[in-house]
N, C-alpha and C positions, 0 to 999 in steps of 0.2 A: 368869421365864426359861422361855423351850418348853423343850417335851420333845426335840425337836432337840440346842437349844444344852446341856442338860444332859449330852448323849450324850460331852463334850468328855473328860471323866473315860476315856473307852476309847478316843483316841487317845493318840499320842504327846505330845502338849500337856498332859497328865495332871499332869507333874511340876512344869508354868508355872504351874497355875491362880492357887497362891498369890501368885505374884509380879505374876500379872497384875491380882488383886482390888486387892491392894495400892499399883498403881501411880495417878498421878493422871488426872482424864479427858482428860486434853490427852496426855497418854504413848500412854491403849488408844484413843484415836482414830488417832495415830499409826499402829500396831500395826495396827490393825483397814483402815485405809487402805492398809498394807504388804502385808494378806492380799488384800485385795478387786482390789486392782493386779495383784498377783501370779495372780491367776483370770482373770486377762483376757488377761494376755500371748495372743497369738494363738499360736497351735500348729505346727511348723516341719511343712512337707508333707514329706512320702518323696521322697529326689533317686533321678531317675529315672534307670540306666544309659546314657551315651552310644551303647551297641548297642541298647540298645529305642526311646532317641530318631531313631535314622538309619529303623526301620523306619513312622514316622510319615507316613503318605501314601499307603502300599502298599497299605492295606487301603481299600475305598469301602464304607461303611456311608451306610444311609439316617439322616435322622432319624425316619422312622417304625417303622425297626428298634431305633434308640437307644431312642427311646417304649417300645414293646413289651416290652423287655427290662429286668426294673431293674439286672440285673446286667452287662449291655452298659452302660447308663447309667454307673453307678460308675466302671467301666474306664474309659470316654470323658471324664468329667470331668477325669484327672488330667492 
């Protein structure tokens, strides 16, 4: 077992471990399938205010100014 996965003991998964040794390989395949699912769901974006939306077009940025700036960039993506 890495040194990683032994870290499990200092999560809240602590109090499972026993149940989870104990379970058979078809159960912690399950389990382990339920976790790995669960890491992927994709991440919900920030809903952006209908007053920030209306002001969308007012401003005329370059893309060489988007370039330039990483923190124009970020902004500009959402």
């Amino acid at each position: 077992m890495t040194a990683l996965a032994q870290r499990i003991e200092e999560t809240p998964m602590a109090p499972y471990v026993g149940l989870i040794r104990g379970m058979s390989l078809e159960e912690q395949r399950i389990v382990v399938t339920f976790i790995t699912e669960l890491m992927k769901e994709p991440k919900s974006k920030r809903q952006v205010p209908a007053e920030f939306k209306r002001l969308r077009g007012m401003v005329n940025i370059s893309a060489e100014e988007i370039a330039q700036d990483e923190h124009l960039a970020h902004i500009m993506e959402r």
